[in-house]
C-alpha positions in Angstrom: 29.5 90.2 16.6 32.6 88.1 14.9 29.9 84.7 15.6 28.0 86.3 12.8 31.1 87.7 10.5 31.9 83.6 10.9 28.7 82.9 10.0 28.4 85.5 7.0 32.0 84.1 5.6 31.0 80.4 6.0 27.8 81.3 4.4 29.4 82.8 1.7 32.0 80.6 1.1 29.8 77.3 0.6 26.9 79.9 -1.7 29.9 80.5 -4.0 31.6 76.9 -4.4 28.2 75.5 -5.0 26.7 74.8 -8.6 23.6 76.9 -10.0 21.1 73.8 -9.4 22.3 73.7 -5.8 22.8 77.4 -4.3 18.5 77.8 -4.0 18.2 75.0 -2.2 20.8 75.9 0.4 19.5 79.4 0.7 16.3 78.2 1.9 18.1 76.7 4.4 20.0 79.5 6.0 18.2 81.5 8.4 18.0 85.0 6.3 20.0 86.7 8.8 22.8 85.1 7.8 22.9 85.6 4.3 25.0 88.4 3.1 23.9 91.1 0.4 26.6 89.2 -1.6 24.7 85.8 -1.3 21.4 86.9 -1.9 22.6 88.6 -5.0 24.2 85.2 -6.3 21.3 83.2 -5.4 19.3 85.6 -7.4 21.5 85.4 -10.7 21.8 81.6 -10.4 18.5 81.4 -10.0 18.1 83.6 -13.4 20.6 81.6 -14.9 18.9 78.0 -14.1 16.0 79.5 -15.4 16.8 81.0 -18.7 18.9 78.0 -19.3 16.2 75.5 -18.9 13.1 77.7 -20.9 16.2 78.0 -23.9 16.2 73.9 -23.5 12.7 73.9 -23.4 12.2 75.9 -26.5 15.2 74.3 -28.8 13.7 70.8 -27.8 10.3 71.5 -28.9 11.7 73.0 -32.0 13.6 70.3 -32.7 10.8 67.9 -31.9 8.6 69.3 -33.9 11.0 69.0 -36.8 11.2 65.3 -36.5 7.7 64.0 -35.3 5.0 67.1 -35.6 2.9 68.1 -32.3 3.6 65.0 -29.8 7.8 65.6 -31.3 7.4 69.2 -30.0 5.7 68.6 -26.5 8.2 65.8 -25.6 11.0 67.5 -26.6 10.3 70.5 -24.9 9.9 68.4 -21.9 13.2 66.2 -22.6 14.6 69.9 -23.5 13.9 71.6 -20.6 15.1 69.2 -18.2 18.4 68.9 -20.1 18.4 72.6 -19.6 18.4 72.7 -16.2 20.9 70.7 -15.5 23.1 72.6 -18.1 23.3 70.1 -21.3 23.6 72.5 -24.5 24.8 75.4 -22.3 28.0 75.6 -24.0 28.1 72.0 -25.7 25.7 72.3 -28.4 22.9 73.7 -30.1 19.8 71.8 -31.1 18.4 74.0 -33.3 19.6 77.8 -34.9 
């Protein structure tokens, strides 16, 4: 029983030091019995969070793309914008577009 309290605390500890992008990733690779309710409810909101972060990126850089050079401005920077949200550019930093 305290193998998988160790487990559960070792589990937790790297889910909770780990950035958004990553804490998916190692989830996957955690048998499910060792994830706490704790983790999976992290996992879940950083997952939310990578998501709503990179659709916002997605739809400021086809905005702004489509400010500058029409249709083909809007598709790659929606693509540009979306991967910049993901990885958290214009979280906090800036806005492209109001």
């Amino acid at each position: 029983m305290s193998g998988s309290l160790t487990a559960y605390k070792l589990v937790d500890e790297i889910i909770f030091s780990l950035p958004d992008e990553k804490k998916v990733s190692v989830a996957k690779e955690v048998p499910a019995e060792n994830l706490s309710t704790e983790s999976k409810a992290e996992v879940k909101s950083s997952l939310s969070r990578v998501l709503t972060r990179t659709l916002t990126g997605a739809a400021n850089g086809a905005a702004l793309g489509s400010k500058v050079a029409g249709k083909v401005g809007a598709v790659v920077g929606g693509v540009i914008g979306g991967i910049g949200g993901f990885w958290g550019f214009g979280d906090d930093d800036f806005t492209l577009c109001d």
